[in-house]
C-alpha positions in Angstrom: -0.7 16.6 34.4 1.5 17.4 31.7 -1.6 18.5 29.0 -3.1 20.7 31.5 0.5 22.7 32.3 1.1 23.0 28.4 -2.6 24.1 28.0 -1.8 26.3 30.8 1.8 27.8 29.3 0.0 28.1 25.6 -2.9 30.1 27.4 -5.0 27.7 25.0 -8.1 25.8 26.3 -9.6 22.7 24.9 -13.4 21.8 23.9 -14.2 20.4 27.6 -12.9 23.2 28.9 -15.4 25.6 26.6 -18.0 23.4 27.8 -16.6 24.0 31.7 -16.1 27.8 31.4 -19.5 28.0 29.6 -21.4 26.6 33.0 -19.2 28.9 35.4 -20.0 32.2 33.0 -24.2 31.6 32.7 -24.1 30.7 36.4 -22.5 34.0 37.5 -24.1 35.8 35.1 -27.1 34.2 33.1 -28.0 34.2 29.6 -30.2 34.9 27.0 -33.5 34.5 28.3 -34.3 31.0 25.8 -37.8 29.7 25.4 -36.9 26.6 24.3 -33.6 24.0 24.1 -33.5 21.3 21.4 -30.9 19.1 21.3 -30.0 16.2 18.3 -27.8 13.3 19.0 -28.4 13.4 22.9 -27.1 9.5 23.0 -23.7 11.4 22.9 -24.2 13.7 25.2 -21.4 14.1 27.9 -21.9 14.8 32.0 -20.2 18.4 31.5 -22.6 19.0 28.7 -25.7 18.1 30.8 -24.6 20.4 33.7 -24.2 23.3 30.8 -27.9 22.3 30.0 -29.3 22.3 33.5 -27.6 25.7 34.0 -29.4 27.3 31.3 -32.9 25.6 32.2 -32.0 27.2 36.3 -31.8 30.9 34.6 -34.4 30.5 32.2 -36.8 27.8 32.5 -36.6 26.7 28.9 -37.8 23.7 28.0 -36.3 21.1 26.9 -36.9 18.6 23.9 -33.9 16.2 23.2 -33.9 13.6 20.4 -31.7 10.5 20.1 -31.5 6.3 20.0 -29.2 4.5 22.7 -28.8 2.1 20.5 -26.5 4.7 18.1 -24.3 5.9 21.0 -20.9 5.7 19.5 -18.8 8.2 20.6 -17.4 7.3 24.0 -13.7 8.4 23.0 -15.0 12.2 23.5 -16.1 11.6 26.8 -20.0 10.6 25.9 -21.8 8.6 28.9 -24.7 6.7 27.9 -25.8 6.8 31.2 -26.9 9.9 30.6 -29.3 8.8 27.9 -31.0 5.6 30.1 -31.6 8.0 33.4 -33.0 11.1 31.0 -36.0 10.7 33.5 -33.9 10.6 36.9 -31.8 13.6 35.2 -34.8 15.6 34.1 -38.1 14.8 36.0 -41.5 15.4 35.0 -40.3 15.0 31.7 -42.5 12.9 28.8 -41.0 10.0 26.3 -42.0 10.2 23.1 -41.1 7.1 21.1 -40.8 7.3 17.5 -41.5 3.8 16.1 -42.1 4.1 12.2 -38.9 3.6 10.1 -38.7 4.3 6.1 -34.9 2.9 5.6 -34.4 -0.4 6.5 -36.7 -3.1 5.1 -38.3 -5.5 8.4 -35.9 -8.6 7.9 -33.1 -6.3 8.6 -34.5 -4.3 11.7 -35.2 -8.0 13.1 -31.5 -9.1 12.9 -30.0 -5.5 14.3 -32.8 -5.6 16.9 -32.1 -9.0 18.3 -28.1 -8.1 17.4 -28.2 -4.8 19.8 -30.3 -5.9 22.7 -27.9 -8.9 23.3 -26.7 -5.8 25.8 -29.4 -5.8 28.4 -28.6 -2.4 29.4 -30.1 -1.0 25.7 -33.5 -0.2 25.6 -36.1 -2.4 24.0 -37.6 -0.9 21.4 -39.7 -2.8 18.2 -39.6 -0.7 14.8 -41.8 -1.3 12.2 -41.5 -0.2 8.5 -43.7 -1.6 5.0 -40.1 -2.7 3.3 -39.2 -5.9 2.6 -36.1 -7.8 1.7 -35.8 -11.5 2.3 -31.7 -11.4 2.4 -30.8 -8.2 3.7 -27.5 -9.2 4.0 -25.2 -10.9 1.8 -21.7 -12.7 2.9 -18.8 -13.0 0.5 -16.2 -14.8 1.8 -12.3 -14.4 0.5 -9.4 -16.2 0.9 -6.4 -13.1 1.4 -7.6 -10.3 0.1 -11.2 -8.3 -0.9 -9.8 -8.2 -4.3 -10.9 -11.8 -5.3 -14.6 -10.5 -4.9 -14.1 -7.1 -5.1 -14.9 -6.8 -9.2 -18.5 -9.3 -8.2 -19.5 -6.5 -5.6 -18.4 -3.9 -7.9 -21.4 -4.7 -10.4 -23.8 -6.1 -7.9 -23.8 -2.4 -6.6 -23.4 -0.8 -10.2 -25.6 2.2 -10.7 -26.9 2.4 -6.9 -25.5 4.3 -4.3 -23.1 2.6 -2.4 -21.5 3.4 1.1 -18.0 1.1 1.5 -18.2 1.3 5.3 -15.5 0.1 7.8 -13.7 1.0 11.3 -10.6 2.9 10.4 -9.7 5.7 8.0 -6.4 3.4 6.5 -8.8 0.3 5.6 -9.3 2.8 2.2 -6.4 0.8 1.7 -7.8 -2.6 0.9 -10.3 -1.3 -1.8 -8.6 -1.8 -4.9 -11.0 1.1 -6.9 -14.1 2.9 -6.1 -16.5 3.5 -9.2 -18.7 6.9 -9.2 -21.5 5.5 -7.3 -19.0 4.3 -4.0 -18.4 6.5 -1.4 -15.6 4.9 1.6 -16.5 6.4 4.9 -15.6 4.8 8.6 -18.7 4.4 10.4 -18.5 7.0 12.6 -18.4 9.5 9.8 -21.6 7.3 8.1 -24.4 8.2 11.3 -27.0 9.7 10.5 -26.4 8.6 6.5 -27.8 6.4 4.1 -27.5 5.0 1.0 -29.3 2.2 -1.5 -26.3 -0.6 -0.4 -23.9 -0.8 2.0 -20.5 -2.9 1.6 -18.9 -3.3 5.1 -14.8 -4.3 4.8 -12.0 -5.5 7.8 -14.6 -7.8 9.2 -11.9 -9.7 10.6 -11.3 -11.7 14.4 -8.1 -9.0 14.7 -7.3 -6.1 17.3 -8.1 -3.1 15.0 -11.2 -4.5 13.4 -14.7 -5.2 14.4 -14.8 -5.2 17.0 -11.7 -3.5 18.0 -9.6 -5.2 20.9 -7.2 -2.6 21.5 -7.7 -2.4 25.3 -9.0 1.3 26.6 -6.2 2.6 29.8 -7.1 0.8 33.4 -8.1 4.6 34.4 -11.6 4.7 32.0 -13.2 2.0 34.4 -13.6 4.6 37.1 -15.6 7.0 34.7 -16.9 3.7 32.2 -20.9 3.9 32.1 -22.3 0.9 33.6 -24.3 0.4 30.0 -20.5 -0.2 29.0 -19.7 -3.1 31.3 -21.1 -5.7 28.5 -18.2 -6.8 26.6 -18.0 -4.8 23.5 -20.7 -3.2 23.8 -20.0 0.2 22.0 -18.3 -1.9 19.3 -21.5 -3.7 19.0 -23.4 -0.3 18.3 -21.0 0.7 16.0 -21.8 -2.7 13.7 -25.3 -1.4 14.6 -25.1 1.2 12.7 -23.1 0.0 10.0 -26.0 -2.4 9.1 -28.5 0.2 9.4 -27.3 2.6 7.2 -28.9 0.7 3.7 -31.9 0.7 2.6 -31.6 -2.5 0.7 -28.6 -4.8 1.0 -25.9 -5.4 2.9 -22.7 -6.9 1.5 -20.2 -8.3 4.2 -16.8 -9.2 2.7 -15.2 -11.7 5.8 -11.3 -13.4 5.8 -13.2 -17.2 4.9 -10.5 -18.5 8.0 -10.6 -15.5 10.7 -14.2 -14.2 10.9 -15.0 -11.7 13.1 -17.3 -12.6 16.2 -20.1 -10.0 15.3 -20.5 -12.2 11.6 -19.8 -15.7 13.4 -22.6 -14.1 15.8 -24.9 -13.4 12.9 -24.9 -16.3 10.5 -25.4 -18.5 14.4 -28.5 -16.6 15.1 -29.9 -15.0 11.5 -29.0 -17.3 8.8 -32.5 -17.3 7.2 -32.2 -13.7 6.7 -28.6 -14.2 5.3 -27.1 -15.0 1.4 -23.6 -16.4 1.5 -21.6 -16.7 -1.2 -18.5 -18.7 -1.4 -15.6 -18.4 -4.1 -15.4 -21.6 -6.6 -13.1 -22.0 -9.6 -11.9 -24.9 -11.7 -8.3 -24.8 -13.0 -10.1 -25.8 -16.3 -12.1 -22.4 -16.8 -10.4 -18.9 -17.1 -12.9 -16.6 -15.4 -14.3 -17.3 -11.5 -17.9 -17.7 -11.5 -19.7 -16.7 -8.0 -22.6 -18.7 -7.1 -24.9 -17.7 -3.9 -25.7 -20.3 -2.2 -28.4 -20.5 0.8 -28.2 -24.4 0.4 -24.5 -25.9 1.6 -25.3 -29.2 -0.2 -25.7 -28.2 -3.9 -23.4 -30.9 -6.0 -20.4 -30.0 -7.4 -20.7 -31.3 -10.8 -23.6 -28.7 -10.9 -21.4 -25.9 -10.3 -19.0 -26.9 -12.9 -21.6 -27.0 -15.5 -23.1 -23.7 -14.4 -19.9 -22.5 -14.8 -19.3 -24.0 -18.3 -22.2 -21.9 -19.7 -21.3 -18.6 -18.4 -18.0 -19.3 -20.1 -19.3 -19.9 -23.3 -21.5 -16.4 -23.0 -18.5 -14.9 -22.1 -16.8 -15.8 -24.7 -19.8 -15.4 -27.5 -20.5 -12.2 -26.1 -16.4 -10.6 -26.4 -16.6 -12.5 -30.2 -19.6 -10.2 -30.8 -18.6 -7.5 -29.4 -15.4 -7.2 -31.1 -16.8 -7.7 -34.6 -20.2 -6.1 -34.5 -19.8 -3.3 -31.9 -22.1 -2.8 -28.8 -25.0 -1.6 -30.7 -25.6 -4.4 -33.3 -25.6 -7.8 -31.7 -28.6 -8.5 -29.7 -28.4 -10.8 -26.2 -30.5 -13.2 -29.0 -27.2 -13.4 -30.9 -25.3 -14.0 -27.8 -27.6 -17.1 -26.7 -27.6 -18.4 -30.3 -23.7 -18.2 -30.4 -22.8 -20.0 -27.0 -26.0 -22.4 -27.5 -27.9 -21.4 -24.3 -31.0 -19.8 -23.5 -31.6 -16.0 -22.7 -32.8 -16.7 -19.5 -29.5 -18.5 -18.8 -27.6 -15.8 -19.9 -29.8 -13.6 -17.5 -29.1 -15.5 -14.5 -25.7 -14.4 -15.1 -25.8 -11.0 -16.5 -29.3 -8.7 -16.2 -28.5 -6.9 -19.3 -25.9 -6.0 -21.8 -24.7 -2.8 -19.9 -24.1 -5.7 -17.0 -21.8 -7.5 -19.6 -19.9 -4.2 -20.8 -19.2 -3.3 -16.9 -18.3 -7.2 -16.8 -15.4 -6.6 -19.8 -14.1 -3.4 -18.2 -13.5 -5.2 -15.5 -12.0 -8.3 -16.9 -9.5 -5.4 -18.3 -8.7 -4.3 -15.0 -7.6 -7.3 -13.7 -5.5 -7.6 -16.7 -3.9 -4.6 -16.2 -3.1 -5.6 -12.8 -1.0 -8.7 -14.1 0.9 -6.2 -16.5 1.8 -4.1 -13.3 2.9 -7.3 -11.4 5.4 -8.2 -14.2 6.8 -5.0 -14.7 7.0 -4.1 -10.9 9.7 -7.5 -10.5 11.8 -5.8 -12.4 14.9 -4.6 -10.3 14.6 -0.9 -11.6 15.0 2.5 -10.8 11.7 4.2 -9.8 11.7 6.4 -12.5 12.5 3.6 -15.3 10.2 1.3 -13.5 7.0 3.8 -13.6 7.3 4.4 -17.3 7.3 0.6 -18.2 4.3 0.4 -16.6 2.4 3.3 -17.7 3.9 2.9 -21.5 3.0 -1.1 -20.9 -0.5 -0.2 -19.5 -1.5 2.5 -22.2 -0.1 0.0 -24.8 -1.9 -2.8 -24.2 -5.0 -0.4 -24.5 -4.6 1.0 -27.5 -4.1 -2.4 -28.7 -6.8 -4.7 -27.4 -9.7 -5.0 -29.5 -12.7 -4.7 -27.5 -11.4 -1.5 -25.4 -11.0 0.1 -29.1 -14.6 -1.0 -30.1 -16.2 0.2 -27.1 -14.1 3.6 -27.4 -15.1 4.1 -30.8 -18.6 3.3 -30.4 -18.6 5.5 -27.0 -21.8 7.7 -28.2 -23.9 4.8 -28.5 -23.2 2.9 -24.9 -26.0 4.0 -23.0 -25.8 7.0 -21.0 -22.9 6.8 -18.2 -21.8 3.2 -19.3 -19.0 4.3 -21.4 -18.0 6.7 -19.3 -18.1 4.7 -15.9 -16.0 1.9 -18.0 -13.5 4.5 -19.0 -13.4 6.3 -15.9 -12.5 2.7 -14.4 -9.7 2.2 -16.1 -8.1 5.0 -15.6 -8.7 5.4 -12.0 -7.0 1.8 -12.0 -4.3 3.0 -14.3 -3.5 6.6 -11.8 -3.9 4.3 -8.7 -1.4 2.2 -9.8 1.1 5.5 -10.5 0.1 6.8 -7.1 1.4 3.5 -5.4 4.9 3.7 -7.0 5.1 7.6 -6.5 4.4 6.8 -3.0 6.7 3.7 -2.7 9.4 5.9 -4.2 9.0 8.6 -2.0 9.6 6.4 0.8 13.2 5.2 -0.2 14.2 8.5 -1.5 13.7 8.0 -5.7 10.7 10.7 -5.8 10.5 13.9 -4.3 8.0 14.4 -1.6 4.5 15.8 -3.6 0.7 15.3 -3.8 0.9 11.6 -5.3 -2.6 11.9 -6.3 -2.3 14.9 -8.2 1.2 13.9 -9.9 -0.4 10.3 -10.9 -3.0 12.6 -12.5 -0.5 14.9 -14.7 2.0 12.0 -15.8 -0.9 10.1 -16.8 -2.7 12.7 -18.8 0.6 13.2 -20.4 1.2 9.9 -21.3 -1.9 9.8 -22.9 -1.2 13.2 -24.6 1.5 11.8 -26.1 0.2 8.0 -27.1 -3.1 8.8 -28.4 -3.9 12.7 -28.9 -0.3 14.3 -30.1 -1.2 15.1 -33.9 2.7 14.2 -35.1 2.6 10.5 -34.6 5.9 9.7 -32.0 7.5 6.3 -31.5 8.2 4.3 -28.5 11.7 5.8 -28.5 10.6 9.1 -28.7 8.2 9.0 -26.5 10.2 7.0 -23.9 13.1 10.1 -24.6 9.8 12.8 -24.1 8.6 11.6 -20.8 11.9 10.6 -18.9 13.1 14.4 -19.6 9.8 15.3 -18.2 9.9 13.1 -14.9 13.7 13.4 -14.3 13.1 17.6 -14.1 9.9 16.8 -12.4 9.1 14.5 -9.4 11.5 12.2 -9.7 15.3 12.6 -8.1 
């Protein structure tokens, strides 16, 4: 073959072939006389690895403890064989199971869907988990139309100040997330075993070839070496949703294309839905802001919704009034209620608290940013003329709207980490946006190839050096005449 004569003319070896020569070395030769071998992970074990193993045990009878779940065995692209795993006791007799039953992670409404879920493969093991944790709706649907976006900002605060994994199949799906805040971390789930956080969100659940579960088809070759725990259609695709869903310890948020599910969820909501939240997206053309409403009954009324709807408006409304005038730290959520005529138990079925509603704003900004960048990018303009309408547009409309000055100025009395966390929002928005026309740029030639992240980070900061913390007040002109010198002897061609 081709890779073994380049291997060959490099004099280079590869990781199977360390494991290979490894076995032919302690079989001419021995080893270290070991006591014991412990192994993690051994539901990825491969059949080169093993014979490694059972060459050591021949030249030193050390025992052997190995620790792992079939139901995690994920990583059949580096030559893993489950078989291995199921025939531990044909592979090493005399040997003793030890099943660990007692989980502290995952409350039991959860461990009942992903046991049912992973045994639909008859070649995984049975095994019944138990754990004191409860959670009636482990896992919430939110259903979108084209893109995560539409519920992105509602998942964004139902996740606020808990740790939050943003899980999905492939390193580029980073892509569809249009911000992280401080407590998301993106990881694919391969990089997430063995991890675990207080939510999970899990994105490109999708019925395509590159999602979940991935149809790209493996060669016509892997059927000779398959394992025959494999032959069940998707099988390691299923464990890999497997351990998606087990890596929370309270909720699950599945985001899902409302017209191409993927199987897995179609699979899910067939068999679990009284473990399951959905939430579908309903607006009015009447009413400027979406509301969300979960809804584990499909019959609630229409007019319902609309009135629900109405009253969150009006808090929203009352509340930026208040805000605006008053500050954060004088008006009360009794003031809100009195102002848009509700109760404070309606305006906490909406929002838990007034940090909720701050985070709320912030976002509300965000999205109106956005629509700033959508206007200016239509423009037929040079990259470099094009970037600096949006950033002078952007920082403009900041230092002008009322409510982002308010909460600036009263930054010291926002509880601990709001202000910040609403700040730091912004401006990741505001860099993300310059990273996306740096890279756009760079592709047709306008922009010199660089680190777009750490470019978006120094024209931003200088931007804002100039707009709001220069000490000789500048114009738009002269600012405009600043920067472009900057850029054009900078990263821009």
């Amino acid at each position: 073959m081709d890779y073994e004569k380049t291997l060959k003319s490099k004099k280079q070896i590869d990781f199977h072939d360390m494991i290979n020569e490894s076995t032919k070395i302690v079989k001419k030769t021995g080893i270290y006389q070991y006591k014991y071998i412990i192994i993690d992970e051994y539901q990825d074990t491969s059949l080169n690895k093993v014979e490694l193993i059972k060459e050591i045990q021949n030249k030193t009878n050390a025992k052997l403890m190995a620790v792992g779940d079939d139901w995690q065995s994920i990583y059949g692209f580096t030559g893993s064989n489950l078989d291995i795993f199921i025939d531990f006791l044909k592979i090493f007799p005399n040997s003793k199971i030890i099943k660990l039953k007692q989980t502290y992670r995952n409350p039991k409404e959860l461990l009942k869907i992903t046991r049912k879920f992973i045994c639909k493969n008859p070649s995984q093991i049975y095994k019944r988990l138990k754990t004191k944790k409860t959670n009636k709706y482990p896992i919430h649907i939110y259903y979108y139309d084209k893109s995560i976006k539409e519920v992105w900002d509602k998942i964004a605060i139902e996740t606020s100040n808990k740790d939050t994994l943003i899980l999905s199949r492939n390193n580029k799906d980073i892509n569809q997330i249009p911000y992280l805040v401080k407590n998301m971390h993106f990881l694919t789930i391969h990089k997430s075993k063995g991890l675990e956080s207080e939510n999970t969100v899990i994105i490109n659940l999708e019925n395509n070839y590159n999602s979940l579960p991935s149809k790209i088809k493996d060669s016509e070759y892997l059927k000779y070496v398959k394992p025959k725990t494999d032959n069940f259609k998707y099988a390691e695709e299923r464990r890999l949703f497997y351990v998606a869903l087990t890596r929370c310890k309270n909720i699950n948020y599945l985001l899902v294309k409302k017209d191409n599910p993927s199987i897995f969820i179609e699979e899910l909501i067939k068999n679990y839905s009284k473990y399951i939240k959905i939430h579908k997206k309903y607006w009015q053309k009447n009413y400027k802001s979406i509301y969300y409403t979960s809804i584990p009954n499909w019959y609630t009324s229409i007019s319902k919704r609309v009135v629900c709807m109405s009253k969150k408006e009006k808090v929203i409304e009352s509340a930026r009034a208040l805000f605006c005038k008053y500050g954060y730290k004088k008006v009360s959520m009794d003031e809100i209620a009195k102002k848009s005529g509700v109760t404070k138990k309606t305006i906490y079925s909406y929002f838990k608290d007034k940090n909720e509603l701050v985070k709320f704003f912030a976002y509300e900004e965000i999205e109106k940013m956005k629509s700033i960048v959508e206007k200016t990018e239509k423009r037929k303009l040079p990259a470099i003329e094009k970037t600096h309408n949006i950033i002078y547009n952007l920082l403009e409309y900041r230092k002008e709207e009322e409510l982002l000055n308010k909460f600036t100025e009263e930054a010291n009395y926002l509880p601990q980490g709001i202000a910040d966390e609403c700040l730091e929002m912004l401006n990741k928005n505001i860099m993300s946006e310059i990273k996306k026309l740096l890279e756009k740029g760079i592709e047709n030639g306008e922009v010199k190839s660089c680190d777009t992240e750490l470019a978006s980070f120094l024209i931003y900061k200088l931007y804002v050096a100039l707009m709001f913390e220069w000490d000789k007040p500048l114009d738009k002109k002269e600012v405009t005449e600043n920067i472009m010198s900057f850029l054009k002897s900078g990263v821009f061609n």
